[in-house]
C-alpha positions as CSV (number, residue, x, y, z in Angstrom):
1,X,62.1,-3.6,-16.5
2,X,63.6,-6.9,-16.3
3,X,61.3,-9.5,-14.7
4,X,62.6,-11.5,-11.4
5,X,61.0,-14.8,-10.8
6,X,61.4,-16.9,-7.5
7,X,62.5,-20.4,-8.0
8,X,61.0,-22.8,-5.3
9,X,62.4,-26.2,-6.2
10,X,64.1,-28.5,-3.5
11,X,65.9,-30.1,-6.4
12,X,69.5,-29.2,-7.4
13,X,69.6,-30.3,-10.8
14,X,66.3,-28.4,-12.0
15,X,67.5,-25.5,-10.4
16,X,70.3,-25.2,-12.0
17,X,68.3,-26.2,-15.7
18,X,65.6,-23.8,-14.8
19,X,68.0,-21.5,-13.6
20,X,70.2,-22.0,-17.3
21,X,66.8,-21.5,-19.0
22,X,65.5,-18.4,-17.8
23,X,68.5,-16.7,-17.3
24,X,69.4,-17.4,-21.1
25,X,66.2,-15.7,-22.0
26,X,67.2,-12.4,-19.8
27,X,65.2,-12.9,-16.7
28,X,67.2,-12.7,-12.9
29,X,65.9,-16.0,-11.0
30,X,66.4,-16.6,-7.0
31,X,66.0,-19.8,-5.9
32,X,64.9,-20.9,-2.5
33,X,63.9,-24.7,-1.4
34,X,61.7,-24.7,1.5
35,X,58.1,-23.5,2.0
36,X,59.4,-21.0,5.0
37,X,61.9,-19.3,3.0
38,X,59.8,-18.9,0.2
39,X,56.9,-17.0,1.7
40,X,59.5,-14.8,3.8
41,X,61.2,-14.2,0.5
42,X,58.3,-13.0,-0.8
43,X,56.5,-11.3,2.0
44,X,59.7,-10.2,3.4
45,X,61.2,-11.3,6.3
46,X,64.9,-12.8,8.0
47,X,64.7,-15.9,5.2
48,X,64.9,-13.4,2.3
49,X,68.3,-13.5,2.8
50,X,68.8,-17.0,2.2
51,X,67.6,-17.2,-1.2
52,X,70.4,-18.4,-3.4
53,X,71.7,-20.6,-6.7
54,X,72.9,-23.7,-7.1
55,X,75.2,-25.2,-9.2
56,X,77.1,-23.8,-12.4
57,X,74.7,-20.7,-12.7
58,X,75.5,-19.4,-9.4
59,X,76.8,-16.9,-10.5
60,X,74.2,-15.7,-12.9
61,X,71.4,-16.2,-10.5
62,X,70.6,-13.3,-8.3
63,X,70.5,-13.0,-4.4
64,X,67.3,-12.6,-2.9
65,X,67.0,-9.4,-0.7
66,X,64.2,-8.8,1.8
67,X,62.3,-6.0,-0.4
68,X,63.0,-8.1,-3.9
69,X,60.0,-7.1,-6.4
70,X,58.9,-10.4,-8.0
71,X,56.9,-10.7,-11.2
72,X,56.7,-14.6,-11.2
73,X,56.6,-17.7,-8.8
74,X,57.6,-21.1,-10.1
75,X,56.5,-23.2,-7.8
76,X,57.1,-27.4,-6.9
77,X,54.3,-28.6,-4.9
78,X,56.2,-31.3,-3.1
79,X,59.1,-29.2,-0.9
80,X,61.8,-31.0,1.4
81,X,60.3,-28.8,4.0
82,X,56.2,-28.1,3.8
83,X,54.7,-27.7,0.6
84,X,53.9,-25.3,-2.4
85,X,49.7,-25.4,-1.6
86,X,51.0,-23.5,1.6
87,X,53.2,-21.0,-0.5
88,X,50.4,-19.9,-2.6
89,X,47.9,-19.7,-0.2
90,X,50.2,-17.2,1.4
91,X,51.4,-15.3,-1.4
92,X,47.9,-15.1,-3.0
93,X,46.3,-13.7,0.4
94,X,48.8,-10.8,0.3
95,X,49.5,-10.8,-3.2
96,X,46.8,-11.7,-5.3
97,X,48.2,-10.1,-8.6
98,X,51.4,-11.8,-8.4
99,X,51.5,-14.8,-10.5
100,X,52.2,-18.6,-9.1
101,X,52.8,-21.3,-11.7
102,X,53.1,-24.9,-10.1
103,X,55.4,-27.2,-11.3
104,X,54.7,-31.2,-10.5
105,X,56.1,-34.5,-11.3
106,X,52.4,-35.4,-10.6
107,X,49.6,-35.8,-13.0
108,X,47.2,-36.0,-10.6
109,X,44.0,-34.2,-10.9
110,X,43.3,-33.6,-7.1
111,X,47.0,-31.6,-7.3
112,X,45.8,-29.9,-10.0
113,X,42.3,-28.8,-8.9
114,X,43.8,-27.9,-5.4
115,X,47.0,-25.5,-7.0
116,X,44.5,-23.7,-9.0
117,X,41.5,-23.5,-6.3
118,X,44.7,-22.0,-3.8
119,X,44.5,-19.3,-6.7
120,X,47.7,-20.8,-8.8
121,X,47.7,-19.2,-12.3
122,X,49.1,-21.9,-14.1
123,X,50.2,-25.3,-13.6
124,X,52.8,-27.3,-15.2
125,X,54.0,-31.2,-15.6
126,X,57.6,-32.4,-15.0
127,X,59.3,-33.0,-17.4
128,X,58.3,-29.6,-19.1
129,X,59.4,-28.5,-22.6
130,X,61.0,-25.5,-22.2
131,X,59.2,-23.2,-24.8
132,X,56.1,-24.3,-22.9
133,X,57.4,-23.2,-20.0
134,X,58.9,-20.0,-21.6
135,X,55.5,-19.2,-23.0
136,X,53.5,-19.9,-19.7
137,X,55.9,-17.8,-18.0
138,X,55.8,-14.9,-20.2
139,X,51.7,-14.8,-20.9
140,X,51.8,-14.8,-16.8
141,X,54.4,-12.1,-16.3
142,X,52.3,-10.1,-19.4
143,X,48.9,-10.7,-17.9
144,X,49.3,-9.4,-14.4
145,X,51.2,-5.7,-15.9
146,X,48.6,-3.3,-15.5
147,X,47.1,-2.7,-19.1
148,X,47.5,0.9,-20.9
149,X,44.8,1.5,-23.3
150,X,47.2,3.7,-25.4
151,X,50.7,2.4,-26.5
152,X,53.0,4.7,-28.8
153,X,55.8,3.7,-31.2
154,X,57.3,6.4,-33.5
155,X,54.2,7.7,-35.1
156,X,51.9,4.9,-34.4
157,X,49.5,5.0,-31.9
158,X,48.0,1.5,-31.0
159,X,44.5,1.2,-29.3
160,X,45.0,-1.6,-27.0
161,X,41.1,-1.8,-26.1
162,X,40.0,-2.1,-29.5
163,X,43.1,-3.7,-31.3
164,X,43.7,-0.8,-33.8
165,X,46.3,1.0,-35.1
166,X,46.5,4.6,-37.0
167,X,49.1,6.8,-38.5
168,X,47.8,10.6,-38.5
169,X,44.5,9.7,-37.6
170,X,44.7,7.4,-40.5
171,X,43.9,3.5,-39.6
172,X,46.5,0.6,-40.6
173,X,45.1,-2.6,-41.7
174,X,47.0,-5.5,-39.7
175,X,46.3,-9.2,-39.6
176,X,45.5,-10.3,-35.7
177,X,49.0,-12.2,-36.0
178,X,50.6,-8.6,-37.3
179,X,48.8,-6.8,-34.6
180,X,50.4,-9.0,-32.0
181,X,54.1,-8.6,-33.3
182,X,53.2,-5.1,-33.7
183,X,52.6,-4.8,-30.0
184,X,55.0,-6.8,-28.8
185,X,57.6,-4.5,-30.2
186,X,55.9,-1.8,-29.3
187,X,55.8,-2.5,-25.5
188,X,59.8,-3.5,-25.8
189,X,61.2,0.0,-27.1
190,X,64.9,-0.3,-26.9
191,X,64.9,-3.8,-26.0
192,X,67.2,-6.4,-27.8
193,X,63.6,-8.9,-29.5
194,X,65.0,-11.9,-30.3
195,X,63.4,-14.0,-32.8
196,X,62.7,-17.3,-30.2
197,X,61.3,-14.7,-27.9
198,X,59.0,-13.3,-30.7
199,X,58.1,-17.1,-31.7
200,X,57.7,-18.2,-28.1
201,X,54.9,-15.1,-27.5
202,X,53.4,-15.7,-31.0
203,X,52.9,-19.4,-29.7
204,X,51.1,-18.5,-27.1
205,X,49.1,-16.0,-28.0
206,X,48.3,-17.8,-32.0
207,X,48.3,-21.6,-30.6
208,X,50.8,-22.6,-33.2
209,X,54.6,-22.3,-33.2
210,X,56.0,-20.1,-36.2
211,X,59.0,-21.5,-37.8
212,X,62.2,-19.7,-38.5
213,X,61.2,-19.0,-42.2
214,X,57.7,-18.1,-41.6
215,X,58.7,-15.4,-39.2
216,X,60.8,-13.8,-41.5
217,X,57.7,-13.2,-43.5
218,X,55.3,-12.1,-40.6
219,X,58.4,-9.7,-39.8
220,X,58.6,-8.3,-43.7
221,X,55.0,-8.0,-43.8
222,X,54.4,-6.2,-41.1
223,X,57.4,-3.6,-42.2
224,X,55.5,-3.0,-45.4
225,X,52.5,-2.0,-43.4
226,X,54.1,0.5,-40.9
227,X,57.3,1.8,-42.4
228,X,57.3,4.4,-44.2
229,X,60.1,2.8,-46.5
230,X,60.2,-0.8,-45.5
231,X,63.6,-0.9,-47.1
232,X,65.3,1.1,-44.5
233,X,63.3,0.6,-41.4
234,X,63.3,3.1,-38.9
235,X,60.8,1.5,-36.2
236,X,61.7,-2.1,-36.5
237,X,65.3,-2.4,-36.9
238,X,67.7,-5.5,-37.4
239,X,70.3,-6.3,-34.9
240,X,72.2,-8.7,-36.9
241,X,72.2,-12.3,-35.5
242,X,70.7,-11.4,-32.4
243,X,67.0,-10.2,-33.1
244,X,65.3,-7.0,-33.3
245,X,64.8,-4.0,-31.8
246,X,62.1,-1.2,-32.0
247,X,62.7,2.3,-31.7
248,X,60.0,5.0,-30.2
């Protein structure tokens, strides 16, 4: 399922950036500006309505309606109209699993200690580098999905719980970077993987950023250990100039 994230931002230009941003890496984004429309949005509500774009990705953006599922919250703490402490506290009191990053142009601690004593899951300094942001986003989104102990692709089955992976009741010997590509395509069946997605969750997850040619070898490696002819892959397959895609 595609993720939706609510945008609350009061300012035009970072909503439409943000909006460029997330959109580009395949999530639908509503936008809202004020703290009432925001927790109506969420909650549900006559404001849910009014949840809109701005700017040249108006059309790409999504309308908010009343009974919109969100996955994410990015959140300013200084609003034109109340503030984003209020948000939270309302979205975290009805729902707690949903995650709320902050975003701030301030670096100051009291902001930060509040935002993640309302129950904030992240927070996040203005100006942000995107990848960061991408990265925060989708460890959020990933961490609040209920887990499965048992994930399936082709004839693999991967233990979640204990980080292993067999073949026929045989194990397969991955590297914990391996393991982690391994499940990301795993929990993506079918879904166009592009490579800056794969880097941007390896990132997060490893602490370092993989570069272009160094994921090329993580991706060969890992073919040699779960294909059973690495030179035509049948579970991790090519999509030429776009990414990857794994098939169940």
């Amino acid at each position: 399922m595609t993720a939706r994230i609510l945008l609350v931002e009061d300012d035009p230009t970072i909503v439409e950036s943000l909006g460029e941003l997330l959109t580009g890496e395949g999530y639908l984004v509503d936008s809202v500006s004020t703290q009432t429309d925001a927790i109506e949005c969420v909650l549900g509500g006559a404001g849910a309505g009014r949840a809109a774009a701005t700017g040249a990705v108006a059309g790409q953006l999504a309308s908010a309606q009343t009974s919109a599922p969100y996955q994410l919250v990015l959140l300013d703490v200084t609003l034109a109209q109340g503030n984003g402490f209020a948000v939270c506290g309302a979205i975290k009191r009805e729902l707690p699993q949903l995650p709320v990053i902050f975003l701030t142009a301030s670096d100051d601690e009291f902001d930060t200690v509040t935002g993640i004593q309302m129950g904030a899951d992240d927070y996040v300094a203005k100006p942000f580098r995107p990848r960061e942001l991408l990265a925060r986003i989708a460890a959020a989104i990933r961490r609040s999905q209920p887990q499965t102990r048992l994930v399936h692709l082709g004839d693999l089955v991967i233990d979640t719980e204990r980080a292993h992976v067999e073949r026929n009741g045989r194990e397969l010997v991955l590297s914990a970077l391996e393991y982690r590509l391994l499940l990301l395509f795993a929990t993506n069946v079918g879904k166009l993987v592009t490579r800056e997605m794969i880097r941007n969750a390896l990132w997060d997850d490893a602490g370092t950023y993989i570069e272009e040619n160094t994921l090329s070898v993580y991706i060969k490696r890992l073919r040699n250990k779960v294909e059973s002819d690495s030179a035509n892959p049948q579970l991790i397959v090519t999509v030429r100039g776009l990414g990857y895609k794994a098939i169940g």
